[in-house]
Gaussian input, Z-matrix of N, CA and C with variables (Angstrom, degrees):
# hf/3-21g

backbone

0 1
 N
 C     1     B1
 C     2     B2     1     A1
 N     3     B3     2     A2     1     D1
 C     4     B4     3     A3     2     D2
 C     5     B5     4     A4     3     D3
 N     6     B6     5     A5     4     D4
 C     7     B7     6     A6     5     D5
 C     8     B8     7     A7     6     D6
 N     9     B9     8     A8     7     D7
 C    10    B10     9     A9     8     D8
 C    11    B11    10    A10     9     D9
 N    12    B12    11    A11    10    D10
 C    13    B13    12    A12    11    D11
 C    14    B14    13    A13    12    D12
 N    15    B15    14    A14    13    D13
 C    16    B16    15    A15    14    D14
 C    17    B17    16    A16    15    D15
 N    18    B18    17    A17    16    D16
 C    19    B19    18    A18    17    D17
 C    20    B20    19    A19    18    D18
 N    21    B21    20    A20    19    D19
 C    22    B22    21    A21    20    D20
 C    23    B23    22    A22    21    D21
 N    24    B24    23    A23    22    D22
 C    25    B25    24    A24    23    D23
 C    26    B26    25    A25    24    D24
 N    27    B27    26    A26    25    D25
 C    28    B28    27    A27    26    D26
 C    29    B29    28    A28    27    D27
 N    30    B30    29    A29    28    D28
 C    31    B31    30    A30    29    D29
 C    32    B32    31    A31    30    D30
 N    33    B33    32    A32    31    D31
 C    34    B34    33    A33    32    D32
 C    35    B35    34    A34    33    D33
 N    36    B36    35    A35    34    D34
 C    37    B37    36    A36    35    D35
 C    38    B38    37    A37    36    D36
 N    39    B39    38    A38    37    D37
 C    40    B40    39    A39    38    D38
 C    41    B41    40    A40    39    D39
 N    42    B42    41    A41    40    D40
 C    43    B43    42    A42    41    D41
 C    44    B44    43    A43    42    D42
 N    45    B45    44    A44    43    D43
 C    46    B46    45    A45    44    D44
 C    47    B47    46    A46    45    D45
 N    48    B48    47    A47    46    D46
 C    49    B49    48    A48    47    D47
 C    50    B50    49    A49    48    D48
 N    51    B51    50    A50    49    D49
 C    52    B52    51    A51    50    D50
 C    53    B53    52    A52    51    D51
 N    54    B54    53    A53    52    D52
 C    55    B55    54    A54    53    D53
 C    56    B56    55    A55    54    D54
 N    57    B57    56    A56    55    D55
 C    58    B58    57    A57    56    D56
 C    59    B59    58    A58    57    D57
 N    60    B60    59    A59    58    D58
 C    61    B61    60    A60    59    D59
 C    62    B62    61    A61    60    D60
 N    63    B63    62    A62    61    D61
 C    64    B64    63    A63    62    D62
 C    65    B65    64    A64    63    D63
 N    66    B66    65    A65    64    D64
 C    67    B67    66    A66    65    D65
 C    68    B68    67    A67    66    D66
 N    69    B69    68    A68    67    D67
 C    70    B70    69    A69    68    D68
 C    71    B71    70    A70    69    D69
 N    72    B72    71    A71    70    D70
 C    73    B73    72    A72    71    D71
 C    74    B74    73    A73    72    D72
 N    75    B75    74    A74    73    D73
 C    76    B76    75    A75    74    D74
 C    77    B77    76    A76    75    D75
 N    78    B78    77    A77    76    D76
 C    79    B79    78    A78    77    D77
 C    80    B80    79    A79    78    D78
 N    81    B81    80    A80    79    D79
 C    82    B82    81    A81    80    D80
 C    83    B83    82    A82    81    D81
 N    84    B84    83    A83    82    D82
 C    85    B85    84    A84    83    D83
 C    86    B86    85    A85    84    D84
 N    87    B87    86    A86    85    D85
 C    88    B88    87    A87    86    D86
 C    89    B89    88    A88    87    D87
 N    90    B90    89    A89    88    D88
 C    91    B91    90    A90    89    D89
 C    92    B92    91    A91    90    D90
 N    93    B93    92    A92    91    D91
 C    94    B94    93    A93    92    D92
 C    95    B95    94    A94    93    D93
 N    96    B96    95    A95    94    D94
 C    97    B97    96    A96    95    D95
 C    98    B98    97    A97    96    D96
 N    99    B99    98    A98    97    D97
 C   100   B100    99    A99    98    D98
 C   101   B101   100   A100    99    D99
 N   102   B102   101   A101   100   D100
 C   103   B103   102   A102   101   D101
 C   104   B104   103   A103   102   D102
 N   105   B105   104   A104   103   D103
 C   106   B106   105   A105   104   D104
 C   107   B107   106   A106   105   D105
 N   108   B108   107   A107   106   D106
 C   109   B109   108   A108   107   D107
 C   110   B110   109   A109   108   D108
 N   111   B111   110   A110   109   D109
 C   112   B112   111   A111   110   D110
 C   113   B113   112   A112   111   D111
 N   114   B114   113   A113   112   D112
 C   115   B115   114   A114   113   D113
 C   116   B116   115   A115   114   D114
 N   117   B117   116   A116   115   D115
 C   118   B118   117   A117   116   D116
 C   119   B119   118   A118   117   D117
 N   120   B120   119   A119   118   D118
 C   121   B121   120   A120   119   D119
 C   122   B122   121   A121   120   D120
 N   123   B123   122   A122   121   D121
 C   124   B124   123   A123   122   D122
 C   125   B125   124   A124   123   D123
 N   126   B126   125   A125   124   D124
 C   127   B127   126   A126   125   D125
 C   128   B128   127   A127   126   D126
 N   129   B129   128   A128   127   D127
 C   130   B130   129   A129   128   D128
 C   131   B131   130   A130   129   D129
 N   132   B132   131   A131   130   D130
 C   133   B133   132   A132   131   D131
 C   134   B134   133   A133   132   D132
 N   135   B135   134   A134   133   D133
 C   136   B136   135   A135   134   D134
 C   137   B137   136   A136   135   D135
 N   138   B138   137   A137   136   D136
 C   139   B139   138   A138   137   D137
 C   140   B140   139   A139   138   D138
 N   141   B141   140   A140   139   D139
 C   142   B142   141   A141   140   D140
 C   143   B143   142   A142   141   D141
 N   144   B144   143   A143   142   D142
 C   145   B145   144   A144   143   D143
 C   146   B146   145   A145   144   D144
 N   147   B147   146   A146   145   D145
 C   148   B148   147   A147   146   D146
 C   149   B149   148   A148   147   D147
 N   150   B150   149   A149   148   D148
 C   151   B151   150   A150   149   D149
 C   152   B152   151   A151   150   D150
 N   153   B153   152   A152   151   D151
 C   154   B154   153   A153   152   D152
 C   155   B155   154   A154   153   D153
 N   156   B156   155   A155   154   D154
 C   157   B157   156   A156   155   D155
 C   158   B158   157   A157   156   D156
 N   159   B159   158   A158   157   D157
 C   160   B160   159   A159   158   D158
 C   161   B161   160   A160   159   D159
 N   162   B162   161   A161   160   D160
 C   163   B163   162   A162   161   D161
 C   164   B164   163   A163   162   D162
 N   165   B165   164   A164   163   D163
 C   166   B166   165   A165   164   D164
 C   167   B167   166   A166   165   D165
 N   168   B168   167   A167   166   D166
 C   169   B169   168   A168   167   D167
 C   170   B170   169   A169   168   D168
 N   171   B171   170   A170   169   D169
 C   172   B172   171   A171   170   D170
 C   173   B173   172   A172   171   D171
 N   174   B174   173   A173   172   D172
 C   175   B175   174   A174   173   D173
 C   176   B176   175   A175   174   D174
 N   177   B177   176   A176   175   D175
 C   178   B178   177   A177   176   D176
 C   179   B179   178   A178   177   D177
 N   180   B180   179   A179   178   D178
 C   181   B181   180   A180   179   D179
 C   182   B182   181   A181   180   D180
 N   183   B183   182   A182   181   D181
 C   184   B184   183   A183   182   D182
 C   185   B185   184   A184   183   D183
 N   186   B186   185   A185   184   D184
 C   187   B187   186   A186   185   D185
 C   188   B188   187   A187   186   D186
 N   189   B189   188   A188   187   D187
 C   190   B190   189   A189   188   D188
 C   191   B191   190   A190   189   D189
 N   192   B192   191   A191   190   D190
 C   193   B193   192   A192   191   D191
 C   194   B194   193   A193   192   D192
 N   195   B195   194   A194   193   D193
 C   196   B196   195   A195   194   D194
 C   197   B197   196   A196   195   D195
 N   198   B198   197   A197   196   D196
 C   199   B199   198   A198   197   D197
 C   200   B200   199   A199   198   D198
 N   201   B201   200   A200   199   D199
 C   202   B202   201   A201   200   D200
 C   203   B203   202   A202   201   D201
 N   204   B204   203   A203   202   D202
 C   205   B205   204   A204   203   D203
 C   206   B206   205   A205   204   D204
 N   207   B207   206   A206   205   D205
 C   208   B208   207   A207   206   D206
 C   209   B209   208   A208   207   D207
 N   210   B210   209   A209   208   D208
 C   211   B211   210   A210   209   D209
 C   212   B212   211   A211   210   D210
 N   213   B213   212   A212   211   D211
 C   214   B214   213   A213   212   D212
 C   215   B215   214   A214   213   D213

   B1=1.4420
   B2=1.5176
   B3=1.1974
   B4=1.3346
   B5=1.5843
   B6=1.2675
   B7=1.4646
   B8=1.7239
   B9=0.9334
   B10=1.8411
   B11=2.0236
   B12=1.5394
   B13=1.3422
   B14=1.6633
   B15=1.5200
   B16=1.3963
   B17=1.4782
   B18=1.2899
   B19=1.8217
   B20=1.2634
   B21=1.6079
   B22=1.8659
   B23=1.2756
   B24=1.4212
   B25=1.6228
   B26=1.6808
   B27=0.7852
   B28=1.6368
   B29=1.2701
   B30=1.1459
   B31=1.3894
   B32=1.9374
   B33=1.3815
   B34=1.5323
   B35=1.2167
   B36=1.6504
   B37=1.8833
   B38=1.4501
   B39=1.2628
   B40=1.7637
   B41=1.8539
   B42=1.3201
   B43=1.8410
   B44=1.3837
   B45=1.6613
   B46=1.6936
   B47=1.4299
   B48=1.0804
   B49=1.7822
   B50=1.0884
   B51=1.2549
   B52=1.6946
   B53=1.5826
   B54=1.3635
   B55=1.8201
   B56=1.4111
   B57=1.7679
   B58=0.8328
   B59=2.0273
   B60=1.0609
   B61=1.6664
   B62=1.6318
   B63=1.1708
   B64=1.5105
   B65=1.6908
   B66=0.9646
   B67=1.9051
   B68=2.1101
   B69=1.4080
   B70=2.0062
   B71=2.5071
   B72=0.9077
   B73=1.4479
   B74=1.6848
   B75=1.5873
   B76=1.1719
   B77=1.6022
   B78=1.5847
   B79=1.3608
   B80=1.8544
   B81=1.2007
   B82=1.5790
   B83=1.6710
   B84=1.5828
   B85=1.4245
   B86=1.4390
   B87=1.0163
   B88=1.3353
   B89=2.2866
   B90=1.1239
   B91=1.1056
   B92=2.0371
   B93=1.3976
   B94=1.5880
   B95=1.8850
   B96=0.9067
   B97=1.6554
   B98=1.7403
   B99=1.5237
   B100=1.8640
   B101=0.9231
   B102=1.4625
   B103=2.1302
   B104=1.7271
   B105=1.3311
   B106=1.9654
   B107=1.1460
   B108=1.4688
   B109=1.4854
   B110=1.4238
   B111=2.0425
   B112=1.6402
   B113=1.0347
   B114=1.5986
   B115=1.7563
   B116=1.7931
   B117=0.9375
   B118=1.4227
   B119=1.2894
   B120=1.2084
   B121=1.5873
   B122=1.8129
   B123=1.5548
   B124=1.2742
   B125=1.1337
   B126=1.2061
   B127=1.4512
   B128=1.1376
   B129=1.7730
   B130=1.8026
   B131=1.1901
   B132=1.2457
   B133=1.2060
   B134=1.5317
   B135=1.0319
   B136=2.2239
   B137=1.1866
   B138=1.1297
   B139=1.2770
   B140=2.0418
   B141=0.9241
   B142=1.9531
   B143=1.8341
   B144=1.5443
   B145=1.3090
   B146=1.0811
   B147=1.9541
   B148=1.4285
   B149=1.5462
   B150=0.9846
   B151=1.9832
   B152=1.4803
   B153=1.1879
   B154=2.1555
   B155=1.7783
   B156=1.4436
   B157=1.5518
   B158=1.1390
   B159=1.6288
   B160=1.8170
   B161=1.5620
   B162=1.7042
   B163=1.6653
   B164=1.3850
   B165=1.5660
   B166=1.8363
   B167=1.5362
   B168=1.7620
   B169=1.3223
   B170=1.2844
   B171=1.4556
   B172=1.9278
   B173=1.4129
   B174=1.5913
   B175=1.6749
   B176=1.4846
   B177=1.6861
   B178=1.6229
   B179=1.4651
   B180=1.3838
   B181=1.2460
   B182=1.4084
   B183=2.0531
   B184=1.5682
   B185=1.4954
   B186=1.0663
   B187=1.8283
   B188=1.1009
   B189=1.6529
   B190=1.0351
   B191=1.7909
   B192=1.0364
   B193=1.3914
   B194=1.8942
   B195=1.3403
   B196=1.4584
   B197=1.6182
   B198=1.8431
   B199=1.3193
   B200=1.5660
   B201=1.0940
   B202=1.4159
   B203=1.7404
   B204=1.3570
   B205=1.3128
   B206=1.5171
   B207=1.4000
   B208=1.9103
   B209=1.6855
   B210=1.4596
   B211=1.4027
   B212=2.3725
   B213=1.3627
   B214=1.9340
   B215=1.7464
   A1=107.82
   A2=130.61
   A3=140.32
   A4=121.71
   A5=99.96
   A6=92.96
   A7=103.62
   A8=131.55
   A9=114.12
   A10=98.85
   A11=96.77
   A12=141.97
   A13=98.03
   A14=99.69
   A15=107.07
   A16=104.87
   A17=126.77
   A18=126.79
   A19=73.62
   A20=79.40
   A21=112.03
   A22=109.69
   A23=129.46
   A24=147.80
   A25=103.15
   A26=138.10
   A27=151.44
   A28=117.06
   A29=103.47
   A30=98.65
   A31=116.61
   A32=106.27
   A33=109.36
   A34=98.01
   A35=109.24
   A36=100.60
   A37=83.08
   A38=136.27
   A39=95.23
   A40=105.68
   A41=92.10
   A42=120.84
   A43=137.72
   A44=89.74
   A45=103.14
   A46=141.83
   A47=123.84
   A48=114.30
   A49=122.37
   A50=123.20
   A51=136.49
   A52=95.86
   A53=99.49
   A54=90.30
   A55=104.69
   A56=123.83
   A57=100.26
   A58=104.06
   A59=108.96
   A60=98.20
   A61=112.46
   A62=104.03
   A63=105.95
   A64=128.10
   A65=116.45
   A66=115.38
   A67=107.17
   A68=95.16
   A69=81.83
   A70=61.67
   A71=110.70
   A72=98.35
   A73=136.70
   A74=111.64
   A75=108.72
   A76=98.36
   A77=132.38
   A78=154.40
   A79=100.90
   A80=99.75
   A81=111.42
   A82=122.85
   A83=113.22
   A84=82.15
   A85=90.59
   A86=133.29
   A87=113.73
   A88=102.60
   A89=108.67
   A90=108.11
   A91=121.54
   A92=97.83
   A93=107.39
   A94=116.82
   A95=83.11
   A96=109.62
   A97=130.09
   A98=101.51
   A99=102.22
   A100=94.19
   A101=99.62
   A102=143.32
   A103=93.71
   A104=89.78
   A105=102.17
   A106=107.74
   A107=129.52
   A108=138.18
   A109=114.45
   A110=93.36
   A111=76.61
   A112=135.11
   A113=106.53
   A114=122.33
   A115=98.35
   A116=138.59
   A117=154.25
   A118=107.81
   A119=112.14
   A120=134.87
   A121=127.84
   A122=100.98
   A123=105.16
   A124=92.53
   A125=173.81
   A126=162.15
   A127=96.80
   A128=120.21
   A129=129.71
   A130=109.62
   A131=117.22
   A132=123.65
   A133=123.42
   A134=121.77
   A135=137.21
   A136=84.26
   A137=115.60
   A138=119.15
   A139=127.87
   A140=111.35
   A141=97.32
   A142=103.82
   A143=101.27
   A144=98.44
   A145=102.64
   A146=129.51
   A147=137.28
   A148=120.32
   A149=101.92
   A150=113.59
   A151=100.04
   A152=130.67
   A153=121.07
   A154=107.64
   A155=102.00
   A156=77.92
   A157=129.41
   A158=103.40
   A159=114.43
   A160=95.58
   A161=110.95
   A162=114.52
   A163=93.77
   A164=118.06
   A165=121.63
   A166=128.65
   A167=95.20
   A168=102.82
   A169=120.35
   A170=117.13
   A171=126.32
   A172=100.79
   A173=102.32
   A174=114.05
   A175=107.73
   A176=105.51
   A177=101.74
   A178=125.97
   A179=115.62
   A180=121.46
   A181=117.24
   A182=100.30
   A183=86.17
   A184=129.01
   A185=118.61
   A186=124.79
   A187=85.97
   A188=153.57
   A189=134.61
   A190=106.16
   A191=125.83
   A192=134.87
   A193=109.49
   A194=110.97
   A195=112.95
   A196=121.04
   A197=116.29
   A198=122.51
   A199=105.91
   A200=118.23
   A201=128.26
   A202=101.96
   A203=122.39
   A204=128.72
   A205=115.74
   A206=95.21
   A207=104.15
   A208=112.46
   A209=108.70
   A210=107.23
   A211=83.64
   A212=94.45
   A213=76.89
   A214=92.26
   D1=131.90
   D2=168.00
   D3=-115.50
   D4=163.63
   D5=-166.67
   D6=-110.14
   D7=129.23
   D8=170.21
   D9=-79.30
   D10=133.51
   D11=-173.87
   D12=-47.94
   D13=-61.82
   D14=-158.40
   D15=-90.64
   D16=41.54
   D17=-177.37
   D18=-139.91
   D19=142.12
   D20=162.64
   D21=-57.22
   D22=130.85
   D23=-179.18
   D24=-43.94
   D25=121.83
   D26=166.73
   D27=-96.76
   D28=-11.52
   D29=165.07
   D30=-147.78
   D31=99.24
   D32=-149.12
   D33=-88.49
   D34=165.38
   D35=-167.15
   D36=-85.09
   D37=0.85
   D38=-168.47
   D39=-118.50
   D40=26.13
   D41=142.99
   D42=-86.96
   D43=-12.98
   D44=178.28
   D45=-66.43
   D46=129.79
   D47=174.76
   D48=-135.00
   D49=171.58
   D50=-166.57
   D51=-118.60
   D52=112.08
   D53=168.94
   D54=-115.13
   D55=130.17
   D56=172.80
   D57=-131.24
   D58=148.93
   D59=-179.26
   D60=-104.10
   D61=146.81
   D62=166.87
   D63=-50.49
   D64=128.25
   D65=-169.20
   D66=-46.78
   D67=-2.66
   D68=-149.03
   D69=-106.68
   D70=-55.25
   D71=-172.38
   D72=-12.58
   D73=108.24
   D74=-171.76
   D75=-81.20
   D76=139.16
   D77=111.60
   D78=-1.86
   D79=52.89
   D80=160.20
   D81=-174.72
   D82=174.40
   D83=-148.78
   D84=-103.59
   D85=33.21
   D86=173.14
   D87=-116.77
   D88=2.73
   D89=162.69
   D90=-136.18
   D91=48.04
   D92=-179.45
   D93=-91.83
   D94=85.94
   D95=175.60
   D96=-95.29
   D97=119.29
   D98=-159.28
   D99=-159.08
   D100=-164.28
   D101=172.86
   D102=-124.65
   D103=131.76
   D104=150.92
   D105=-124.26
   D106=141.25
   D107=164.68
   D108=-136.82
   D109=124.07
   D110=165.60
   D111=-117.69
   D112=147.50
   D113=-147.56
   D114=-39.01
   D115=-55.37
   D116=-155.26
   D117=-59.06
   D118=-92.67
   D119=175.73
   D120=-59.53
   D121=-25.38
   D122=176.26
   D123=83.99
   D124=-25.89
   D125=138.22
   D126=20.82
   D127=136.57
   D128=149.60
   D129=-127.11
   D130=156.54
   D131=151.03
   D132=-162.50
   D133=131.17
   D134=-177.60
   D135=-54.29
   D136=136.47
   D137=150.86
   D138=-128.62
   D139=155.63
   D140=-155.21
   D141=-121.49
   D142=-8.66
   D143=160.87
   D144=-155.03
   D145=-168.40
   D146=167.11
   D147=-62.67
   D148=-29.69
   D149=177.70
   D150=-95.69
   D151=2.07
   D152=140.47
   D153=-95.98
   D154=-17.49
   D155=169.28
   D156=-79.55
   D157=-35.40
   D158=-171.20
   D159=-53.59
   D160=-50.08
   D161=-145.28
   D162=-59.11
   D163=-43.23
   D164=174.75
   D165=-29.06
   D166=-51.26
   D167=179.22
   D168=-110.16
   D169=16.50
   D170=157.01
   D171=-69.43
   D172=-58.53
   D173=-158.94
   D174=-50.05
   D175=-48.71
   D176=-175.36
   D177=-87.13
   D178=-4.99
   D179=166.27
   D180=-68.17
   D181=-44.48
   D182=167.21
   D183=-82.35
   D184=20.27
   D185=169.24
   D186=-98.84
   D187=-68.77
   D188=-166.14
   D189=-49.66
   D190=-70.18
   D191=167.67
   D192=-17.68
   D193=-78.37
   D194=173.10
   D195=-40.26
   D196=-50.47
   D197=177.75
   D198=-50.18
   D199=-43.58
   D200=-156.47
   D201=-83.24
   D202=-16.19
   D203=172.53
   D204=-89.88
   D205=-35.31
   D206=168.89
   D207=-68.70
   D208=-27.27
   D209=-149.68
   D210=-92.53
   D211=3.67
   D212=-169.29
   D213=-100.52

C-alpha cells in the first residue's frame, strides 16, 4: 500500500492506536479483553469489554480534537 505524497494525510498519527488483546480473548463482544495506546500521547488504558474500548478512544480523540482547536 502506498500513500500519494501530495494528498492530505487520511490517516493522521495523532488518530493512532495500539490494540492489543489478551491471548485467552474470545473474538466476541461480550468477552473483549486488552491494552489501547495512543500512538501520540502515550495514553493507556485495560480495557474489559468493547464499550471501555470505544469510551478510551472517543475521550482521547476529543482532547486531541479540543488541543487542536486551542492550538488554531
Amino acid at each position: 500500500m502506498t500513500q500519494d505524497n501530495r494528498t492530505p494525510s487520511w490517516l493522521p498519527p495523532e488518530r493512532a492506536f495500539i490494540v492489543q488483546f489478551y491471548a485467552d480473548t474470545m473474538l466476541d463482544t461480550a468477552h473483549m479483553t486488552g491494552r489501547v495506546e495512543h500512538v501520540v500521547s502515550g495514553q493507556v488504558e485495560y480495557f474489559h469489554s468493547m464499550a471501555t474500548l470505544l469510551s478510551f478512544i472517543t475521550r482521547v480523540l476529543a482532547e486531541v480534537e479540543t488541543a487542536g482547536e486551542a492550538e488554531a
